[in-house]
N, C-alpha and C positions, 0 to 999 in steps of 0.2 A: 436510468441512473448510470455515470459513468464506471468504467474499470477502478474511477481512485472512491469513489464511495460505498465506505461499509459498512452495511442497513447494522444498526445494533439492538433493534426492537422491533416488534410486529407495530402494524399501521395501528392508528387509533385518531381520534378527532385533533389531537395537538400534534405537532411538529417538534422537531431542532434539528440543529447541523451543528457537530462538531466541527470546530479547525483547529489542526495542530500541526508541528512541519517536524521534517525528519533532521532536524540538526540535534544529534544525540536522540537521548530516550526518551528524557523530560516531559518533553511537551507531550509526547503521545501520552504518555501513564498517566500524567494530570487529565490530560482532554478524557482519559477513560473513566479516569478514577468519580470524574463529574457524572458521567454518563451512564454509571454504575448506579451512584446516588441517586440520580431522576428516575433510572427505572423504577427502582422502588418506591418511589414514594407516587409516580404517578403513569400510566398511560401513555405510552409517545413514540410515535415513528421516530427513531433516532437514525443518524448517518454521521457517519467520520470522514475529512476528507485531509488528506496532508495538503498544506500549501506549497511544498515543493514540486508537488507532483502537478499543480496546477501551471507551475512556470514554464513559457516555452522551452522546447530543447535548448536556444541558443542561451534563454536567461536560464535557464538549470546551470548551466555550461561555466556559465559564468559565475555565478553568483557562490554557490556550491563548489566550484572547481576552485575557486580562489581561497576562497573558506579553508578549505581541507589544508591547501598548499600550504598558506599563514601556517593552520594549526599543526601540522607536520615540519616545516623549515621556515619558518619564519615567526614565529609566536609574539617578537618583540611589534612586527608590524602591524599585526592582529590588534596588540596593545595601545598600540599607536589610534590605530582606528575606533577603538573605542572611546581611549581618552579621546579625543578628537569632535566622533560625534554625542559625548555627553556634555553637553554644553545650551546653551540656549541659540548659541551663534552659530550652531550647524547648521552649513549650506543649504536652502531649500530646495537644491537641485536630491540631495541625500530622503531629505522627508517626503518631498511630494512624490519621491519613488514608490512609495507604500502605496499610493493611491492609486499607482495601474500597474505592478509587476505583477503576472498571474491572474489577470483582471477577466481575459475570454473561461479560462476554466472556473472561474467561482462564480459568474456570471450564469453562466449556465447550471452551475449547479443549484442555485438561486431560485433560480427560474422554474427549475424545472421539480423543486421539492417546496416551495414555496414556506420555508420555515417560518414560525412563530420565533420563534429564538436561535441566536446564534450564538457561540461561546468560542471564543478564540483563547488557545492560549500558548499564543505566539504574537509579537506586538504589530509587525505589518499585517494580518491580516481581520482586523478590527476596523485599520485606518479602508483596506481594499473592500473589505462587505459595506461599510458607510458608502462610500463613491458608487458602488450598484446600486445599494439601498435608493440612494438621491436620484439619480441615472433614471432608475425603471420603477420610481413609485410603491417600492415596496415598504412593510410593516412589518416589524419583529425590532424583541430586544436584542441589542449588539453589547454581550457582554464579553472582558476582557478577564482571565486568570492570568495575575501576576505569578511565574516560574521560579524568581530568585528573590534574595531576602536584601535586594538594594535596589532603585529606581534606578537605574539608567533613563535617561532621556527620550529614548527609543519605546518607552515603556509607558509614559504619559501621554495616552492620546487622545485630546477632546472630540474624537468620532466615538469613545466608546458612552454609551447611555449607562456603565454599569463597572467595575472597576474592583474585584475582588482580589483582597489582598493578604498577604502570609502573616504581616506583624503589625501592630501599632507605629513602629517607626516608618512603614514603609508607606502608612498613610500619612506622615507628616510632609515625608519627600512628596509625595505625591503632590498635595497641598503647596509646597516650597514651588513645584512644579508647577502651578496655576489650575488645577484640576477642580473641579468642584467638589466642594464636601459631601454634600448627597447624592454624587455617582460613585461615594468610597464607599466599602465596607471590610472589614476586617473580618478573616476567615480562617484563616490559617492556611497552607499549601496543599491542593487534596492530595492523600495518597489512597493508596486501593483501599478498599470496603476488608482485601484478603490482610493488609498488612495492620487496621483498624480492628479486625480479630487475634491477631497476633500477638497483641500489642496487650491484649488480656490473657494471655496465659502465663502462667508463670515458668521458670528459666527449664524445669525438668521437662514438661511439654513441651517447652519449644524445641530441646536439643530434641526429643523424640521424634519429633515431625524432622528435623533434619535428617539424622541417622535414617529414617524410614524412607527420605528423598533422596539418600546416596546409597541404599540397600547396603547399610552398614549393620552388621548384628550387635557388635557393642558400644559404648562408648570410648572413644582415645582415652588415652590418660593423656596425652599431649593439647595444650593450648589450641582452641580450633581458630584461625586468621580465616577471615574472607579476604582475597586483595579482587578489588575489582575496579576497569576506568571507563566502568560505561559502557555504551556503548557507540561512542565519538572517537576521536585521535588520543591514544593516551599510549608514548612511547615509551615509560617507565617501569614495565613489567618488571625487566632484565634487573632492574638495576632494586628494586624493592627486592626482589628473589633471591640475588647473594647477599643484601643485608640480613635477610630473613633467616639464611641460613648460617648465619654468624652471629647468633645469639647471644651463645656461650652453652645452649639448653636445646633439649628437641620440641619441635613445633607440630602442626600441622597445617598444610595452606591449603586453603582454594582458590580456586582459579577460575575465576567466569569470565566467558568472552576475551580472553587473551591470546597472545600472538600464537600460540602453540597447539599444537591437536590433539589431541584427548589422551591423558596419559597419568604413570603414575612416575615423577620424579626426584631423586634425591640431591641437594645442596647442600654439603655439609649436617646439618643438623636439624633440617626443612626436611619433610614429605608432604611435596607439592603435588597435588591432583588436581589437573589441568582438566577442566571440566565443558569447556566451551562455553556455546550460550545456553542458556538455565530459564525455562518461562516460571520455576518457583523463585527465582532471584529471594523474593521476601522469605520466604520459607528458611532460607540458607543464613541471610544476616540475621533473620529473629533467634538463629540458635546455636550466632557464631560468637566468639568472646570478645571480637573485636573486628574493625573493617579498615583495612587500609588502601587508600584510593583519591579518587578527584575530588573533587567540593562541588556536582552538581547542584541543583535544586532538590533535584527530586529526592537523591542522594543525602544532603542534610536533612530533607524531611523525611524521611522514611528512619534512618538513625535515630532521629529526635525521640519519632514516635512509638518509634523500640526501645530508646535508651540504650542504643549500644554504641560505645567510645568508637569514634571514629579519628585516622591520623591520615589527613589530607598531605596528599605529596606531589607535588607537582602539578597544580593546579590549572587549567587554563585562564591566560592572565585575564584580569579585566572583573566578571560576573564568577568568576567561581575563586578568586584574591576575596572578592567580597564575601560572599559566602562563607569564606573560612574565618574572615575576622569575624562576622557576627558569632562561630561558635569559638572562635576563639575567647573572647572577649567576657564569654560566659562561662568561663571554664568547661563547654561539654565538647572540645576536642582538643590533638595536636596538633601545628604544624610545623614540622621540622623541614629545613630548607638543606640540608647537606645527608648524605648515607650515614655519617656520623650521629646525626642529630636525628634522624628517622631511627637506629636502633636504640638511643637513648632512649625516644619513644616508646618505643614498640615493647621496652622493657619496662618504662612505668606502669602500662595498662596491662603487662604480661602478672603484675604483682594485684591481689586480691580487691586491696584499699585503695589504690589507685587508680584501679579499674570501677570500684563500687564509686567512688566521688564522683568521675569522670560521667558515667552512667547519668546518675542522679540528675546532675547538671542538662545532659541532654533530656532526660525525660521530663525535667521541666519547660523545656520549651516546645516542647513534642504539643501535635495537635491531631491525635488520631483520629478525631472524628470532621476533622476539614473539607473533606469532599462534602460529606450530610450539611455542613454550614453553609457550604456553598451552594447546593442543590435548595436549601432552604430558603436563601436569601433570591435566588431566579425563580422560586417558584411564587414569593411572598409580592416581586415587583410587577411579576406577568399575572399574579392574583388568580393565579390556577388552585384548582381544590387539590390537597392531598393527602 
């Protein structure tokens, strides 16, 4: 097994291979969140492997180094790029890229774990295990987790046998998209089995588990704010922090994965505790009153699944614009596009009733138990006992 594959089960007579890529969190937590689900329910040599780490150095270099660039000084041409290739008239020099970028490392990996099933949940690398599949004669299902609550074009790929998806609408795009109806299925977005427990406790539990993950002995009396942007390019810290601390009222923030090093900070009327990166991330939103941050995937579904008001700020254009409309639209969040209109925000959901509506709305659309669906639906196609 190589350095990027990591075994996530003891061997047993069945197989799989996760793929997921390091652009943000997303993909990883989904590909785990699956991976979680199968153990339980069945036996299986499991492996993870990111599809970045499969790209040559020069395509890492590239591919990733431009990525970053867009999303730090350039966002509008990131934007570009995606309106661009969401189209059906995108270049086939752009798609038929899927079909050999990183092509020698999954090749091998392939080969050499001979999976029964594969689960990609990242869209080039669905299109790149079909092209071996054909290549070298092999057998397994190639199933694809949809990451965000909008098709992008990049996201319909008729290499995948298997096509699990977060919403009803997003099976109709699919369909718009020429996909076959019996490779959809409707599952919800998985999030962990940890945030699926969570997601059952009620509000005095959850804050306990938090307090007990920051070895706090009481409760604030202050408003507890999660801000967090992932764990991708998100330059907004600075500028959420002094709105934050311009309330009118004292707060409390936290701080995961942000630009600053672990500390305890005051802004005005903010006690910001810069906390770095947090492997309870869940632990933290299920017991915070509120989240202010990006509009990943994973990010709306894990909110959903808590029910907790999230106010999306500075979005990366494209897939997470999307994302915010779908909770927009549902009333289970805000997005405020100015400092002015963010503490407007941040003051509706700071009020009881508008935080409980706000809530409500997201946990309607919450699907805690999404990964179990989806573990369900690859176990029912591969017609494995479990």
């Amino acid at each position: 097994m190589s350095p990027e594959a990591q075994p996530l089960a003891s061997s047993s007579s069945h197989s799989a291979l996760m793929i997921s890529a390091s652009f943000g969190g997303g993909h990883h937590q989904a590909s785990s969140a699956v991976a979680q689900a199968l153990a339980e329910r069945v036996s299986l040599r499991l492996a993870q492997v990111d599809a970045v780490k499969m790209l040559t150095p020069a395509e890492r270099a590239l591919i990733v180094g431009v990525y970053g660039f867009w999303l730090r000084h350039l966002p509008a041409a990131y934007h570009a790029f995606y309106r661009w290739t969401d189209q059906p008239s995108e270049p086939r020099i752009v798609t038929s890229s899927f079909e050999w970028l990183g092509i020698s490392g999954l090749r091998r990996e392939l080969l050499a774990q001979r999976p029964e099933l594969v689960v990609s949940t990242f869209p080039t690398s669905v299109a790149l295990a079909d092209t071996v599949r054909r290549r070298e004669g092999l057998h397994f299902l190639n199933a694809l987790v949809l990451t965000d609550y909008r098709v992008h074009h990049h996201w319909a790929r008729p290499q995948a046998d298997l096509i699990l998806l977060p919403t009803e609408s997003t099976r109709r795009e699919m369909l718009a998209w020429g996909m076959a109806p019996e490779r959809l299925a409707v599952t919800g977005l998985p999030v962990s089995l940890e945030v699926e427990r969570l997601s059952q406790l009620g509000h005095a539990e959850r804050r306990s588990a938090l307090l007990a993950a920051l070895n706090w002995d009481t409760d604030p009396p202050e408003p507890l704010i999660l801000l967090s942007g992932g764990s991708g390019v998100y330059s907004a810290f600075d500028e959420v922090l002094s709105v934050l601390g311009n309330l009118g009222g004292r707060v409390r923030v936290l701080v995961v994965a942000g630009p600053h090093p672990p500390g305890v900070q005051r802004i005005g009327g903010a006690e910001i505790h810069h906390l770095g990166y947090r492997a309870d991330f869940a632990t933290l939103l299920a017991g915070s009153d509120l989240l202010v941050g990006k509009a990943g995937g994973m990010t709306v579904a894990e909110t959903a699944a808590l029910g907790v008001p999230l106010v999306v700020y500075r979005p990366i254009p494209g897939q997470e614009e999307h994302n915010a409309e779908y909770l927009l639209e549902r009333g289970a969040a805000y997005w405020p596009r100015s400092p002015h209109e963010l503490r407007r925000a941040v003051l509706s959901l700071l009020d009881p009733s508008g935080r409980a509506q706000t809530a409500a709305a997201a946990r309607a659309l919450g699907c805690p138990s999404a990964a179990r669906q989806v573990a369900g639906e690859l176990l029912a196609r591969l017609g494995w006992e479990a």
